[in-house]
C-alpha positions as CSV (number, residue, x, y, z in Angstrom):
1,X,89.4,-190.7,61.8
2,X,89.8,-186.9,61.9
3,X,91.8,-186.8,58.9
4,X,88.7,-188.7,56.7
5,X,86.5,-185.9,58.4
6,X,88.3,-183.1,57.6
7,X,87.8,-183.1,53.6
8,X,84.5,-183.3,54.0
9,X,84.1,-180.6,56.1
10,X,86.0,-178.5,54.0
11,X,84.8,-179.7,50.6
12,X,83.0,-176.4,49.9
13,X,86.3,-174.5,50.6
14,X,88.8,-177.0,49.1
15,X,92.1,-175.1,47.7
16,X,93.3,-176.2,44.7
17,X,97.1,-174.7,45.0
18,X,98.4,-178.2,46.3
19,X,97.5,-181.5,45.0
20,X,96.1,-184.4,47.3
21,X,97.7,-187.5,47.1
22,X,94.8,-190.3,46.7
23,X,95.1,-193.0,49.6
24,X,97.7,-191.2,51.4
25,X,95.8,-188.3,53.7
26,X,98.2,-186.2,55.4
27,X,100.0,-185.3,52.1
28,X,100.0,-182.9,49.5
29,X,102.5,-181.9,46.5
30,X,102.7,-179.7,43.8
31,X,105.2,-179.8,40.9
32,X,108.4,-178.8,42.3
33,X,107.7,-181.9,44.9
34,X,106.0,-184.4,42.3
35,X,109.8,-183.7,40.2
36,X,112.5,-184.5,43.5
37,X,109.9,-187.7,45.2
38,X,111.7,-189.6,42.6
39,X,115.4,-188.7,43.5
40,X,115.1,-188.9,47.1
41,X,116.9,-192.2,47.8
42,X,118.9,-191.7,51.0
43,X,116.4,-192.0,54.3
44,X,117.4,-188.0,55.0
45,X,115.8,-186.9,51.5
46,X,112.8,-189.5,51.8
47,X,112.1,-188.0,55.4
48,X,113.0,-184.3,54.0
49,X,110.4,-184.9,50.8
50,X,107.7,-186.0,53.2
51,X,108.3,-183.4,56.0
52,X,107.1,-181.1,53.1
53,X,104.4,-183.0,51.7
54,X,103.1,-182.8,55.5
55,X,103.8,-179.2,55.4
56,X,101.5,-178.4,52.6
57,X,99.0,-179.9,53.7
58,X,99.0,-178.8,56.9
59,X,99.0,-175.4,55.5
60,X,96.0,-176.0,53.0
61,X,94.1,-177.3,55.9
62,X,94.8,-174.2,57.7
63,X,93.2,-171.7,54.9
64,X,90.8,-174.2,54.4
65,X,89.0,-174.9,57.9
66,X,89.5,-170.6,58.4
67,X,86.7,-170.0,55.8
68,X,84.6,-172.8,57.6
69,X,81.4,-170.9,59.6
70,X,82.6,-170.1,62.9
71,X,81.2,-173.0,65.4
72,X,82.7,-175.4,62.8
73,X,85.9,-173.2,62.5
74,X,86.5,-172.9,66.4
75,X,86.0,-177.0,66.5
76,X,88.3,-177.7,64.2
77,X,91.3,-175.2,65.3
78,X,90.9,-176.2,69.0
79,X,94.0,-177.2,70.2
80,X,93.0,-181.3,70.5
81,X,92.2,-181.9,67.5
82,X,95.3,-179.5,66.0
83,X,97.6,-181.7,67.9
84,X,95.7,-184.8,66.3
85,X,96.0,-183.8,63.0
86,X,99.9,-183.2,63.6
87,X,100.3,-186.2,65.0
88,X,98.6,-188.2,62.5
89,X,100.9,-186.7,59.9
90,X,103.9,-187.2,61.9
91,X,102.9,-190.4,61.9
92,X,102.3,-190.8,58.4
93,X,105.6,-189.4,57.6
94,X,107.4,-192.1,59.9
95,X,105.3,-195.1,58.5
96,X,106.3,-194.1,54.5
97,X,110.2,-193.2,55.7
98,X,110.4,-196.9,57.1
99,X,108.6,-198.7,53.8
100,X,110.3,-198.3,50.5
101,X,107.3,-199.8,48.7
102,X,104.6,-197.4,50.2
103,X,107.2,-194.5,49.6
104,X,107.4,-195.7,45.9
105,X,103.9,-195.0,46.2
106,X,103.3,-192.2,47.4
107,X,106.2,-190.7,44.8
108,X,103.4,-191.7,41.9
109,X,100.6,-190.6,43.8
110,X,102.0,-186.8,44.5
111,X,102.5,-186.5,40.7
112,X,100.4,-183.4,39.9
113,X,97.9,-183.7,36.6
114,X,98.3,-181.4,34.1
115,X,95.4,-178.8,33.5
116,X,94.5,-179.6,30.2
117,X,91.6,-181.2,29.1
118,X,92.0,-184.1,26.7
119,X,88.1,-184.0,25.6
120,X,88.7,-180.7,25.0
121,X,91.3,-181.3,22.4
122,X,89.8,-184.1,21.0
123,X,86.2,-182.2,20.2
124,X,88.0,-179.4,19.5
125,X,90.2,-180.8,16.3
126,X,92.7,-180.1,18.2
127,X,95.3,-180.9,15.4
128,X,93.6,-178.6,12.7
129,X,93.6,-175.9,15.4
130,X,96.9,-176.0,15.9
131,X,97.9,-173.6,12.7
132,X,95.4,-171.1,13.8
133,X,97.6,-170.8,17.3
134,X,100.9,-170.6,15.5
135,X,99.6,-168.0,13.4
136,X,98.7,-165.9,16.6
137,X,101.8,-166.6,18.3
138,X,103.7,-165.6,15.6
139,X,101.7,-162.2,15.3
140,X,101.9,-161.5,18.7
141,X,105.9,-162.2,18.9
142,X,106.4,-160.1,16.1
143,X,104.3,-156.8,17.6
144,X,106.9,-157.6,20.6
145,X,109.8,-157.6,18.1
146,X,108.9,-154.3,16.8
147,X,108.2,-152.7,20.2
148,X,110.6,-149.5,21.2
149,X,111.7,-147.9,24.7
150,X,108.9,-146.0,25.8
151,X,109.8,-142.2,26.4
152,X,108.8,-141.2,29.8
153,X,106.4,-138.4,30.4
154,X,103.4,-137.9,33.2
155,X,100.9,-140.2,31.3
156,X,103.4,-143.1,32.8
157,X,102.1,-143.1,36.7
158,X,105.6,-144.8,38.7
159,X,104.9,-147.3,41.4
160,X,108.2,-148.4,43.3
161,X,108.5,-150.6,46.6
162,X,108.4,-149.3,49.8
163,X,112.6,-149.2,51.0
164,X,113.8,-151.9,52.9
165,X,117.0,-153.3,53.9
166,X,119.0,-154.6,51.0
167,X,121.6,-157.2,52.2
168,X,125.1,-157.2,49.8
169,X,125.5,-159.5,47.2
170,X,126.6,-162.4,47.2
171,X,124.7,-164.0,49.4
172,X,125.0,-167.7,50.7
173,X,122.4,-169.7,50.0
174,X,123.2,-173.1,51.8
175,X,120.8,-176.3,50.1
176,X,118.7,-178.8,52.2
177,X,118.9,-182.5,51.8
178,X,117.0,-182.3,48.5
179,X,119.3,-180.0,46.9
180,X,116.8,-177.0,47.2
181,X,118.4,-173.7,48.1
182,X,117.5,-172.4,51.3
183,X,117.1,-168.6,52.5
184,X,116.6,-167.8,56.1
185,X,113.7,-165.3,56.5
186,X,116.1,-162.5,56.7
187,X,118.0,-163.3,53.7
188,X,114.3,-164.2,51.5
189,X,113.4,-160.7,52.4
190,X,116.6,-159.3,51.2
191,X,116.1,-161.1,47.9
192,X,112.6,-160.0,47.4
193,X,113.1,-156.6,48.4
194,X,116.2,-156.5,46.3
195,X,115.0,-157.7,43.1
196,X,110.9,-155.7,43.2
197,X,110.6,-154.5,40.4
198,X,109.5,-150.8,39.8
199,X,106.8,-150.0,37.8
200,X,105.7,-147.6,35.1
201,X,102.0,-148.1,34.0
202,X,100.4,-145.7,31.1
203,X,97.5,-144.5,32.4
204,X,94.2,-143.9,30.4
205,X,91.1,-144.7,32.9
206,X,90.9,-146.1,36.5
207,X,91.4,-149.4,35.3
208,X,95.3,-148.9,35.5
209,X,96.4,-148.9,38.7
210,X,97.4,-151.5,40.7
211,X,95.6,-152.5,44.0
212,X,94.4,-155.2,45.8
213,X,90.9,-157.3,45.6
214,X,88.9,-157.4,48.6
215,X,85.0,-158.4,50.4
216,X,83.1,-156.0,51.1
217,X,80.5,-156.0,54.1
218,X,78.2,-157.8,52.4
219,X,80.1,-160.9,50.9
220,X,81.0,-159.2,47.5
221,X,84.3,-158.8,45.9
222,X,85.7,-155.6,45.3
223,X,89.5,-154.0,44.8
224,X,90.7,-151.3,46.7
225,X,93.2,-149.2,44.0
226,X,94.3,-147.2,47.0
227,X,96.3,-150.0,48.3
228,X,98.8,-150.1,46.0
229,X,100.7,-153.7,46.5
230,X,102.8,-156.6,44.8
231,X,101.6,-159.9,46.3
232,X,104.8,-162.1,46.7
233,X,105.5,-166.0,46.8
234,X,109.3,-168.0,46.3
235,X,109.7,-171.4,44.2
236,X,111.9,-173.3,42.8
237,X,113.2,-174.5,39.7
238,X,115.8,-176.6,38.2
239,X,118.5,-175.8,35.2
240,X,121.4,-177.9,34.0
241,X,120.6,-180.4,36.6
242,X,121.1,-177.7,39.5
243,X,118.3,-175.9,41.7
244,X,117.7,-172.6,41.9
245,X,115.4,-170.2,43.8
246,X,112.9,-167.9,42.6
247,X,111.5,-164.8,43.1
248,X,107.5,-164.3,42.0
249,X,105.3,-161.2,42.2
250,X,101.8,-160.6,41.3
251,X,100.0,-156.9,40.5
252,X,96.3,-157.1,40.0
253,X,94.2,-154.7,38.3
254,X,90.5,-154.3,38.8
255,X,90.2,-155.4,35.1
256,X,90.8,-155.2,31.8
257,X,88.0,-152.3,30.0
258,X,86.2,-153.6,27.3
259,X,86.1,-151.3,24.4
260,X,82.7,-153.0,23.4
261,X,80.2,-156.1,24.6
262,X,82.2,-158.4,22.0
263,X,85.8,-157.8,23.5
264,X,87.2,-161.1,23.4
265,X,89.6,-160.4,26.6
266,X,88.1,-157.7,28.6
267,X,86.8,-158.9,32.1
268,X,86.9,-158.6,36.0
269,X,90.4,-158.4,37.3
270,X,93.9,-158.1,35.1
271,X,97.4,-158.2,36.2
272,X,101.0,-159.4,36.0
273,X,103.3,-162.1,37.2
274,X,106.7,-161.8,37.3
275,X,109.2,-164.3,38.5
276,X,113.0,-163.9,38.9
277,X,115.4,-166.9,38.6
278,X,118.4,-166.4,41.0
279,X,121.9,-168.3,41.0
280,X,123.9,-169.5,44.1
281,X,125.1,-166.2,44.5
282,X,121.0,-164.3,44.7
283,X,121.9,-162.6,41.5
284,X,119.1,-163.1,38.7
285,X,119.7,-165.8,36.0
286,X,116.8,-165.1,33.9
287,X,113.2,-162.8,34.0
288,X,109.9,-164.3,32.9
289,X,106.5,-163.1,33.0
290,X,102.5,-164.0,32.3
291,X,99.4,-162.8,32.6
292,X,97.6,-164.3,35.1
293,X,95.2,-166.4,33.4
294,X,99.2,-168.1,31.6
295,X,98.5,-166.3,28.5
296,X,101.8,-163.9,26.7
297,X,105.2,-165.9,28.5
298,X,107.6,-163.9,28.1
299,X,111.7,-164.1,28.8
300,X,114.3,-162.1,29.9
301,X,117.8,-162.6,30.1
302,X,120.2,-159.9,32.2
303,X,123.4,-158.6,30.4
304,X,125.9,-161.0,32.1
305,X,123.4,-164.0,32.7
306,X,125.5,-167.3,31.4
307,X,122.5,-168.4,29.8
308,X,121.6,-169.3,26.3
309,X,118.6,-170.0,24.3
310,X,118.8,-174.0,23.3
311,X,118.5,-174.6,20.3
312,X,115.0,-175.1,18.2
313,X,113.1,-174.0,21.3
314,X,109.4,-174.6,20.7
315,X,107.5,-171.0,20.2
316,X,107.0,-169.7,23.8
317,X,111.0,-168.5,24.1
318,X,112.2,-167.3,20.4
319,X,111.5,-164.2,21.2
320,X,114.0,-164.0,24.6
321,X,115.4,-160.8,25.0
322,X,118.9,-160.2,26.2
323,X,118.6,-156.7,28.9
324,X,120.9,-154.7,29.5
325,X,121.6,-154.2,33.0
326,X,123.1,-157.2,35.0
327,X,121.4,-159.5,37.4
328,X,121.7,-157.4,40.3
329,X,119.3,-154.6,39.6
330,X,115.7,-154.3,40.2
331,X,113.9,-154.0,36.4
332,X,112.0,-151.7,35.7
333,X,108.4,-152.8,34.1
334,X,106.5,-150.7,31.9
335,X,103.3,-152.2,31.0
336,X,100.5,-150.9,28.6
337,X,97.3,-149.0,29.6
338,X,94.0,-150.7,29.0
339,X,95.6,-154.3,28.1
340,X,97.8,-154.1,30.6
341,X,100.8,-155.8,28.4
342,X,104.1,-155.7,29.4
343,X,105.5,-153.4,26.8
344,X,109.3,-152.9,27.3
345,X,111.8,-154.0,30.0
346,X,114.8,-152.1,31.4
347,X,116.4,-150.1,34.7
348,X,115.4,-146.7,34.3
349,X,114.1,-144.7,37.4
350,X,111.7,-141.9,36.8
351,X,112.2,-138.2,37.6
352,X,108.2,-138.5,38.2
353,X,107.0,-138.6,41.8
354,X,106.0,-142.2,42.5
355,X,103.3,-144.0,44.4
356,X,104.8,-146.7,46.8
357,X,103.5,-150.5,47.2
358,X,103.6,-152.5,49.6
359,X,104.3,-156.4,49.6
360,X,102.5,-159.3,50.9
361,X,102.7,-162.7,50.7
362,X,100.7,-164.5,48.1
363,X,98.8,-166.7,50.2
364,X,96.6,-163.7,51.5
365,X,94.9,-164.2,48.8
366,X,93.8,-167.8,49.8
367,X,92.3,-166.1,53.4
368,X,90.9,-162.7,52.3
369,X,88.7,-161.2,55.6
370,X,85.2,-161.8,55.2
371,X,82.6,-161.7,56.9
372,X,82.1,-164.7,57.6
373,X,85.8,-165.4,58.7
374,X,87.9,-165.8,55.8
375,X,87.1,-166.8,51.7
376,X,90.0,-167.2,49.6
377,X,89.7,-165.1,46.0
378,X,89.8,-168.5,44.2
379,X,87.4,-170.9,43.2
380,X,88.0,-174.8,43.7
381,X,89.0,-175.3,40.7
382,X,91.7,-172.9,41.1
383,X,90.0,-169.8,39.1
384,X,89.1,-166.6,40.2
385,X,85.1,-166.3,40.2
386,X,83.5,-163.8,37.8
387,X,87.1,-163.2,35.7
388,X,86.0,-165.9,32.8
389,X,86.9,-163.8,29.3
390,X,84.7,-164.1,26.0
391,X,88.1,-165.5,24.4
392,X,87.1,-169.1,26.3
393,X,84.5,-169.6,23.0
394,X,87.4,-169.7,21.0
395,X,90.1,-170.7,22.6
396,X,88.6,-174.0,23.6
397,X,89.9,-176.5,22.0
398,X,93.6,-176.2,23.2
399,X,92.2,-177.8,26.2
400,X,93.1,-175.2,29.0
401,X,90.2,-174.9,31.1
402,X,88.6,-171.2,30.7
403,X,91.4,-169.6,28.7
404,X,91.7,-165.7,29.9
405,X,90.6,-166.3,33.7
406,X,92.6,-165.6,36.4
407,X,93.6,-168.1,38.2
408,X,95.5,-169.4,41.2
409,X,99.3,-170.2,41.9
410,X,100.1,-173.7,40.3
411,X,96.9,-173.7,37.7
412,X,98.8,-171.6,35.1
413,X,98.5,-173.5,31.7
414,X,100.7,-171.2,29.4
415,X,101.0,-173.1,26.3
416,X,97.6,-173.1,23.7
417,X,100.4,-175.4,22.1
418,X,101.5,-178.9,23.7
419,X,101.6,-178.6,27.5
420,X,103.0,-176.5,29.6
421,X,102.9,-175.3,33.5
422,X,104.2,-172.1,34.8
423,X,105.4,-173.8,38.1
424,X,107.1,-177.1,36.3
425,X,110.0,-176.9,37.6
426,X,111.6,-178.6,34.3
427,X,109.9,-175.7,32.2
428,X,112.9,-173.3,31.9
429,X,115.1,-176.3,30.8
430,X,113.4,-176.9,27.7
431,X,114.1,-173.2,26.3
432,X,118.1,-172.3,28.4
433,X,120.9,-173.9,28.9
C-alpha cells in the first residue's frame, strides 16, 4: 500500500537517474543492471541483481521524499513507514529470487529505454539528415587532429585536487557474485583521489572557472565559482567479456558566453565529464570524455594500455589518441576558454600557483539545500532547467531530446548518429578491443 503511495507523492520530484520497472514497485535499474539481469542464472546472482535493484530504489526514494514540503517529508522518513518500505522490498526481493518466471520478468522490465525520440527522427528526415552530421563530425575531428600542446603561461589558471592519501598500485579489486569489481570505501577513495585529474583552464572572462551550482534564499539557482570542486560518481563497464570499474568526474561552469543572441551553443551552465576505465590491477585502461549535454566523445588511450581501436569503428572513436604517460598518472586536462573544449591531454604540472578543488559525490547534485528542504539541479526528465541551447532548432531531428542541455547521470545521448548512451555498459566494446 505504501509503496503505490509513495510515487504519487513524489511525482513532482521524480528522479530520472534510475529507471522504474513497470509492475514490479520496489525496483529500479539503469544500464549497467538492465545488461547482467540476463546472466544472472545461479540463485546467488539472481538475489545479488535484485539486492541492487532494491538498492536504487531505495536510494531514489530517499532524494526524492527529501525535496517533499516538510510535514509530508517528516511523514514519510518516520521510522515506521522507513521500515515498511524496507520490508516490502525485502520482500519483493525474496518473492522474484524464489520464481524464475517473475524473475524472467522483471530482467525485461528493468531494461532502460533509450533517449531518443523515434518521432523525432521520423519528422525530422532523419536519413537525409544524416550527411549533414557526418559532415560536422568530420570537421570537428579534424580541428581535433590539428590541435598542438598548449604552451603554458599565466592566461592558463591551474586547478589541482586537494592531497589525499594515495594507496600503491596494484590494488586488489576482489568481484561480487555478478562479476562486478568491488572497492571497499578506502580503496574507491584511493582510486579517485589517484587518478583526479588536474586542470588547466584558459581564462578570458568569469565564465571559466569551475564551481559549483547552488539555491539561493529565495528558490533561484545560482553557482558559487569560489567553490572550486569536481563532483565524483564510479560505474561500470564491460570489455572483452570482463568488468571493469570506473572512475567519473564532472566540472561545471556557470556557462558557456554567447558572443551574440544567435549563438547556437551558448547558455546557462557548461562543463566536463571525464571517466577513467581501470583494469584489475586500478591502473587506467582507457580515458573518455563529454560535455555534459553527450555532445564532443572523446578517447584516450595511456602509453602502455593493451588496448586497440577495432576495426571500422563507427565515427565517435577514429580520432582515439594514444597519450603518453602510462595508466597510473593523474592527466592533466587543459580545456579551452569560452567553449570550454577539451583542447589537449597530457601529465604536465604547472610551475603556476594553483587553485585547489575539492570532491564530492555526484548525487549532491540530486539534494542541493533549499529552502524548502532539498531540490535536486535536474528536471524529471533528467535535464537541467534553464540550460536548453539554441542548437536544439537544428539539431532536432537526430532524435536526442534538447541537444546542448545539460543533463543528468544516465540521460547522456552522445551519438547525433545511430544510438548511443554514455553509461551502456557495452559502449566501449564497440570501438576497443
Amino acid at each position: 500500500m505504501l509503496f503505490s503511495q509513495l510515487p504519487e507523492a513524489t511525482q513532482a520530484h521524480q528522479d530520472a537517474q534510475y529507471h522504474r520497472l513497470p509492475g514490479f514497485i520496489g525496483l529500479r535499474s539503469d544500464r549497467v543492471l538492465a545488461a547482467l539481469g540476463a546472466s544472472a542464472d545461479s540463485p546467488q546472482q539472481r538475489r545479488q541483481w535484485l539486492h541492487y535493484l532494491a538498492a536504487r530504489d531505495a536510494e531514489a526514494s530517499r532524494i526524492e521524499i527529501a525535496q517533499l514540503p516538510a510535514p509530508q517529508r517528516r511523514d514519510w522518513n518516520s521510522p515506521a513507514r522507513q521500515e515498511a518500505l524496507g520490508a516490502c522490498r525485502a520482500r519483493q526481493v525474496e518473492r522474484l529470487s524464489a520464481d524464475p518466471k517473475a524473475f524472467t520478468r522483471a530482467v525485461e522490465a528493468a531494461q532502460v529505454p533509450d533517449d531518443y525520440r523515434d518521432w523525432a527522427r521520423s519528422l525530422g528526415l532523419y536519413p537525409l539528415f544524416k550527411p549533414i552530421l557526418r559532415r560536422g563530425i568530420a570537421a570537428w575531428q579534424q580541428a581535433d587532429a590539428e590541435t598542438m600542446a598548449p604552451a603554458d603561461g599565466a592566461h592558463w589558471l591551474s586547478y589541482q585536487p586537494i592531497a589525499s592519501v594515495v594507496l600503491p598500485l596494484p590494488l586488489t579489486l576482489t568481484e561480487d557474485d555478478l562479476g562486478l569489481p568491488q572497492a571497499d570505501p578506502q580503496q574507491l577513495e584511493a582510486l579517485l583521489a589517484r587518478h583526479a585529474p588536474w586542470l588547466k583552464i584558459a581564462q578570458a572572462s568569469r565564465s571559466d572557472r569551475i564551481g559549483s551550482p547552488y539555491y539561493r534564499h529565495d528558490g533561484s539557482r545560482d553557482f558559487n565559482p569560489l567553490h572550486a570542486r569536481l563532483y565524483q560518481h564510479s560505474s561500470w563497464s564491460q570489455l572483452n567479456g570482463r568488468w571493469h570499474l570506473q572512475l567519473i568526474y564532472q566540472l561545471w561552469f556557470s556557462q558557456r558566453p554567447k558572443p551574440n543572441a544567435l549563438d547556437l551553443y551558448g547558455g546557462e551552465l557548461d562543463g566536463l565529464l571525464w571517466r577513467v576505465t581501470l583494469d584489475q590491477q586500478g591502473k587506467a585502461l582507457l580515458y573518455d570524455s563529454i560535455h555534459p549535454c553527450g555532445c564532443w566523445h572523446s578517447f584516450y588511450l595511456p602509453a602502455d594500455s593493451p588496448l586497440q581501436v577495432r576495426q571500422n569503428v563507427d565515427e565517435e572513436a577514429r580520432r582515439t589518441q594514444r597519450l603518453s604517460f602510462n595508466g597510473d598518472t593523474a592527466a592533466t586536462l587543459w580545456l579551452s576558454a569560452g567553449e570550454h573544449r577539451l583542447h589537449w591531454v597530457d601529465a604536465r604540472r604547472s610551475s603556476y600557483p594553483p587553485v585547489h578543488y575539492q570532491r564530492q559525490t555526484l548525487n549532491q547534485l540530486r539534494e542541493l539545500p533549499h529552502p524548502q528542504g532539498r531540490r535536486s539541479l535536474y528536471a524529471n526528465d533528467g535535464l537541467v532547467p534553464g540550460s536548453e541551447r539554441l542548437e536544439r532548432w537544428l539539431l532536432w531531428p537526430s532524435g536526442v531530446a534538447s541537444p546542448g542541455a545539460m543533463r543528468q547521470w544516465g540521460k547522456h545521448a552522445t551519438a547525433f548518429i545511430g544510438r548511443a548512451h554514455f553509461d551502456d555498459p557495452h559502449l566501449l566494446g564497440r570501438y576497443f578491443e
